[in-house]
N, C-alpha and C positions, 0 to 999 in steps of 0.2 A: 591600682586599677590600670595604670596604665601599661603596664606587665604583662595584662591580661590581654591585651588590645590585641599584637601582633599575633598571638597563639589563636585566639579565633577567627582573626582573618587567614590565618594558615590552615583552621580546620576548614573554615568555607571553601578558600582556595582547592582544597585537597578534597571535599565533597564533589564540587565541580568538577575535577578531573578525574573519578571515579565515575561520576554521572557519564561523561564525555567517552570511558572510554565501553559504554555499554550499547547498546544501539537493541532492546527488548520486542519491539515490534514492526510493523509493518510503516514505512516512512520514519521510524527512530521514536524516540522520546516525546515528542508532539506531535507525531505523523506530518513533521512539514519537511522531511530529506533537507535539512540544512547540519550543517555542522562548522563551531566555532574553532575547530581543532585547525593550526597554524601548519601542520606538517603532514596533511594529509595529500596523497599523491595528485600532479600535474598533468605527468604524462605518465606511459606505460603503454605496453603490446604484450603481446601472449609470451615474452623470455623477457623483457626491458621494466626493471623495477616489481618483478613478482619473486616474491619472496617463496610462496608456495602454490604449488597446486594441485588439488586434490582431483581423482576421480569420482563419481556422482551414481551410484547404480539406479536404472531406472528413468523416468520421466516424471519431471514434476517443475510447475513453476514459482512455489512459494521462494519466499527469497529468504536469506539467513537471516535469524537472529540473533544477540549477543549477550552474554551475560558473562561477569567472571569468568572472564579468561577464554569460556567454552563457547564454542558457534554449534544452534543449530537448524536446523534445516529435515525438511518431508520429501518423499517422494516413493511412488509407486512405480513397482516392477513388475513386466508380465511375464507368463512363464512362454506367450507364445509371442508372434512377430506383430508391431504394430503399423499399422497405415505413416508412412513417413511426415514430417509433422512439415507445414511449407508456411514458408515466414509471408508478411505481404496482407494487405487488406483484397478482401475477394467476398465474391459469393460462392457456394455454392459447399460449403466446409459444415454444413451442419449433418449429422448421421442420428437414422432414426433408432439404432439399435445401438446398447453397449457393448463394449468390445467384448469380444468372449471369454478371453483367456485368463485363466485365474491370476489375480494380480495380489501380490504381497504389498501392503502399507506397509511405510517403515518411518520411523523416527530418527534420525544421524545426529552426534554428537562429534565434534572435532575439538581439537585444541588450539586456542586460537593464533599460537606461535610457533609448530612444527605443520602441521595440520595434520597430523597425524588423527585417526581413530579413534575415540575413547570410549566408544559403543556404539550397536546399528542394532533398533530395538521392533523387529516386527509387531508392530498392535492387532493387525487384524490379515488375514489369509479368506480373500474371498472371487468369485468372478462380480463384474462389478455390476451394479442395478442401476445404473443411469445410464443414456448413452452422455456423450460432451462431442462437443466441434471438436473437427483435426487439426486444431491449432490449439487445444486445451489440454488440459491432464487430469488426472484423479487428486492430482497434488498442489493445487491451484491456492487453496489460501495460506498466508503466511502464520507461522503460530508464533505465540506470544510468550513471555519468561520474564519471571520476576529472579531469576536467578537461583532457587529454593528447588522450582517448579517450572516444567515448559509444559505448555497447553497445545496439542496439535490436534487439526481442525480438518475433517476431511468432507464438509460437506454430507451426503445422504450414504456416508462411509462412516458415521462417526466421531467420536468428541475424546481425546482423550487426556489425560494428566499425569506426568511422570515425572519423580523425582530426578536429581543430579545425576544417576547411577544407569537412569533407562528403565528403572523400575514402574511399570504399571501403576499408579495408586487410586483411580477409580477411571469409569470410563461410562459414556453415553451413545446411545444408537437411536437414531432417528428414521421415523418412515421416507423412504423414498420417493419426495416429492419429482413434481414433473417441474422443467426450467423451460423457459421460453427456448423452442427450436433445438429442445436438447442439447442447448449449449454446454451444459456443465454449471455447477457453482464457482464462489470464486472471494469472497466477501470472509475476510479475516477475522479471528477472534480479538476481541483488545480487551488490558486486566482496568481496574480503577482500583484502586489498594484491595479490600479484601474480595471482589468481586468481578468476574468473567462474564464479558457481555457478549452472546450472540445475536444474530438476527440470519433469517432465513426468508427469502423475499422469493415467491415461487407463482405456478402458477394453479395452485388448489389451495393451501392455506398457507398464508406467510405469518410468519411470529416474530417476536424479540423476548429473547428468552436469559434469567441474569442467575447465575448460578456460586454457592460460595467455591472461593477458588481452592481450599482446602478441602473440604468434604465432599463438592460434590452437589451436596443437595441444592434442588432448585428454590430460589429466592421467590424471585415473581415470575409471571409470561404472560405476553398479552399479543393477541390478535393483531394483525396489522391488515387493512385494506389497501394490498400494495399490489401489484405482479413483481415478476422477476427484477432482481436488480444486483448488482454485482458490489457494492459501495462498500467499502467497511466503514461500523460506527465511530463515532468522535466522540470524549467528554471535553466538553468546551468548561472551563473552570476560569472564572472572571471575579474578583472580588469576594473568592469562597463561596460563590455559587456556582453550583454543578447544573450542567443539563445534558444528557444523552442527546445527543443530535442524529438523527439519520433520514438520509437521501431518498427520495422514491419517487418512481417516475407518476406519481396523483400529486404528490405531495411531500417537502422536505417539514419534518417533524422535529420538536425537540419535547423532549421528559425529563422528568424530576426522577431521582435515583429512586424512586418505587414503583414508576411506570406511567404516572401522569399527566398527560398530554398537558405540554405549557402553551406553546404555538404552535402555528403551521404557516406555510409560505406555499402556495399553486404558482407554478411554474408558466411565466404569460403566456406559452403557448404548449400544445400539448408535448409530452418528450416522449419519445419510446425507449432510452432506458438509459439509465444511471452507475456511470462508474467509478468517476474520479469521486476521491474521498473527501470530506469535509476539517478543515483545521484551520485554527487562530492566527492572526497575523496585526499587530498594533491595532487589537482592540477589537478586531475585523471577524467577523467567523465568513469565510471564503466555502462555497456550494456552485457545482459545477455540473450540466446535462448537456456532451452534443457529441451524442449517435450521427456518424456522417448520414443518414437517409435523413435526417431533420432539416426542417428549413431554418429553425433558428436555434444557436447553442449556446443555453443560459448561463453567465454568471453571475451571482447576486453578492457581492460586499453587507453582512449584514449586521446591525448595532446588537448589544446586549440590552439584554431587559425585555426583548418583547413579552407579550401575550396574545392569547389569541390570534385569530386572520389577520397576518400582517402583509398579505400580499401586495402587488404593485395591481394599482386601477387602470385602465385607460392606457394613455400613453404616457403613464408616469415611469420617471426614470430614478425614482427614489421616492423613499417617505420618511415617517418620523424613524422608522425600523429600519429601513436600508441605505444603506449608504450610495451606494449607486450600483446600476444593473446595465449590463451591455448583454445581446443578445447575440452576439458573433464573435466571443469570447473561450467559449469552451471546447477542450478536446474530447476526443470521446473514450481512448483507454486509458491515457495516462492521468493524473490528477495534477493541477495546476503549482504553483510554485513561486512562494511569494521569498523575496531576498533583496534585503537593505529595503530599498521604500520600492522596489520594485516587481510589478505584478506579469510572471510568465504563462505564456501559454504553448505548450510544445502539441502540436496538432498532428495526428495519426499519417500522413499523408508525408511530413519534412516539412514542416514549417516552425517558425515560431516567431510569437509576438510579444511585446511588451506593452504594460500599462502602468501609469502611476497608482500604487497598490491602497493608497487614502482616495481616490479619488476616479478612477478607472481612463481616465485621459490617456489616449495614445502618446505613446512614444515614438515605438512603430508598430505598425503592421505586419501581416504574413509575410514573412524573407527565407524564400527556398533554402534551406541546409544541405540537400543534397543532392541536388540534381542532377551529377553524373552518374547515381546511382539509385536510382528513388525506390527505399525499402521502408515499410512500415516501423511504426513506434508504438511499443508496447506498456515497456518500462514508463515508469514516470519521471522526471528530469528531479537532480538534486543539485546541491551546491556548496561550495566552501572556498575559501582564500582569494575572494573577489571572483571566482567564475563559477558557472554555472554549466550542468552535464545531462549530454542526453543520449542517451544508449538505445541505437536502433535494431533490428530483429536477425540484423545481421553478425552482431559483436561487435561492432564500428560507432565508440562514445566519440560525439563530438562537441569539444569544446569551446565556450564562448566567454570573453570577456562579459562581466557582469555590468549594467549600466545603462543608460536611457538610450545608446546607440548601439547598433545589431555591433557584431563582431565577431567572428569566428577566428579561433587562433591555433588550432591543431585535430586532427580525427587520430586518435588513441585505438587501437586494434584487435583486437583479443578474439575474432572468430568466434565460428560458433552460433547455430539460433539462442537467439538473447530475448527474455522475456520477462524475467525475473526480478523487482528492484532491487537492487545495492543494500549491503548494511556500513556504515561509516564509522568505524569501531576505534577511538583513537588516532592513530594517526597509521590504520590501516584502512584500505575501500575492499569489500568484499562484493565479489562480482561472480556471481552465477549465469553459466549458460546453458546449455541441452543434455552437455557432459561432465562439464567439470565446476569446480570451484573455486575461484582466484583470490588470494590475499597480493594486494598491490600494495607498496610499500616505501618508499624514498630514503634510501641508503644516506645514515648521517654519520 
């Protein structure tokens, strides 16, 4: 027996650095952008520690996915000129019409150690039926791969499922719902072993809809009383119980894997709409709503096990269900980031705060990150080797020491409108911007 010991701690070992060096959806393996990988890069600019760099045809902001070996990545190309796309928080970006020009969806396939090509797989040739903001794309949500199979996701464009090869193997078309101010969709697909969970949060009929991930055929669907929302789903899995969690600006919902309403949590004060995603952190499932027009931006730390109404009464700041709630906490595009025991908030504007992630107690507060330059923040912030990374809309990730004191220790460069999250693929960071696609890399 005891023989046996070191071989299965070598196969675990070596399961874990296969897991590690995958990155399948949208924030990675638990949607929390963290990675335990030792050698993943510090610094880097657009020639300094890139290994490769790909050209990108088109516009689109899903961000890569990873699977054995291959990265892939969506985006739509028009065949005519588009409105120039301007980085920056603003009004006035919303367009009532879609763009006209016939646009090609495409599916890309790379290899994740030349970046070379390994196919560019057109799913659909159409002019598009939605309008979106001038700051969005037709290729907005990130798709998802179990490695077999990539799942890309284009919104009121389409659902589709392709093998290794790029090959087609079933595909879905959805009615062209309307989005609040024609913004665009943007809310990614995620798998749960044999099962692909959408949801479509609009302003005529919003769904969540679960489909087997091989065939095709739909599982269940069920109506949602939501409007628009931009969130992608979470399963929160705690003690071998599953629940579908999703965000909405009435109400953050969780389900049982047949479509169940288990609870629901109202938000203390009204939101008007929901982006950052929902995911686990020591026990924790972490929900976040704050659209800069809101006067308060919820985040709610909350326990497993609820049922039913578990919302916050009065002016309670917790209950048996939540662990505790701050109302000037959340950002409004990026999704929040929990690392070692501590809880970040990278806010659209250059800011970022910390809080103790059991407990929501300040650390600190809002501390400008950029003030010589104040450019919006899209991306969501990740983290790995003690610091934590926030890539703003200009290409300029800036780095901070991870830890209960603010700390800035470098801005890392790579140009470029940047909108897109990171995939952290072993001990590579994969960085999307407007044109191209970055493997960043630390020469050993």
């Amino acid at each position: 027996m005891k023989k046996i010991v070191p071989l299965i701690a070598c196969t675990v070992a070596l399961g874990q650095a296969v897991a590690e060096e995958n990155w399948p959806a949208f924030r990675g393996p638990e949607a929390r952008g963290v990675s335990a990988n030792p050698h993943l890069p510090l610094e880097w600019s657009d020639t300094k520690n890139v290994e490769w760099k790909a050209a990108v045809p088109g516009l689109g902001w899903s961000g890569p996915v990873v699977h054995s070996g291959r990265v892939y990545l969506t985006t739509a190309v028009s065949d005519g000129e588009i409105e120039k796309r301007k980085p920056g928080l603003y009004f006035g970006g919303d367009r009532k019409e879609p763009i006209p020009h016939l646009h090609h969806f495409l599916v890309l396939c790379l290899d994740i150690k030349s970046g070379e090509y390994l196919w560019q797989k057109e799913v659909l040739v159409t002019r598009p039926l939605t309008p979106i903001h001038v700051k969005n794309s037709y290729a907005a949500e990130t798709p998802v791969t179990d490695g077999e199979r990539v799942y890309a996701y284009f919104g009121s464009h389409g659902l589709y499922c392709l093998d290794k090869t790029g090959k087609v193997l079933w595909e879905k078309m959805f009615k062209p719902y309307k989005m609040r101010n024609g913004w665009g969709t943007g809310a990614s697909p995620i798998l749960d072993r044999d099962k692909l969970i959408i949801v479509n949060d609009n302003m005529e009929q919003s769904w969540l809809a679960v489909y087997d991930k091989v065939t095709g055929d739909q599982l269940w669907k069920i109506e949602r009383e939501e409007p628009s929302n931009w969130s992608t789903p979470y399963v929160w899995n705690y003690n071998g119980a599953k629940e579908l969690v999703l965000t909405g600006r009435n109400r953050t919902r969780a389900y049982d894997l047949s479509g169940k309403e288990l609870w629901s949590l109202k938000w203390n004060t009204r939101t008007s709409i929901v982006i950052p995603t929902p995911y686990e952190a020591h026990g924790l499932l972490y929900i976040a709503s704050g659209y800069v027009g809101d006067r308060e931006k919820h985040v709610y730390a909350i326990r497993p096990g609820g049922r039913g109404d578990i919302s916050l009464k009065g002016g309670e700041r917790s209950n048996a269900h939540i662990a505790w709630y701050d109302k000037r906490a959340a950002p409004y595009n990026p999704s929040t980031l929990v690392y070692g025991d501590e809880f970040y908030t990278l806010f659209d504007f250059g800011f970022l705060a910390c809080r103790d992630a059991r407990t929501g107690r300040v650390h600190y507060d809002k501390q400008r990150i950029n003030a010589d330059k104040p450019v919006g923040f899209t991306a969501s912030p990740w983290a790995y080797r003690g610091h934590l990374f926030a890539l703003n809309e200009a290409g300029d990730t800036y780095v901070f020491a991870a830890g209960k004191k603010y700390g800035l220790v470098r801005v890392n460069k790579t140009g470029g409108m940047s909108m897109a999250n990171p995939a952290l693929a072993g001990d590579r960071l994969l960085i999307r911007n407007q044109t191209h696609l970055f493997s960043i890399r630390e020469k050993r």
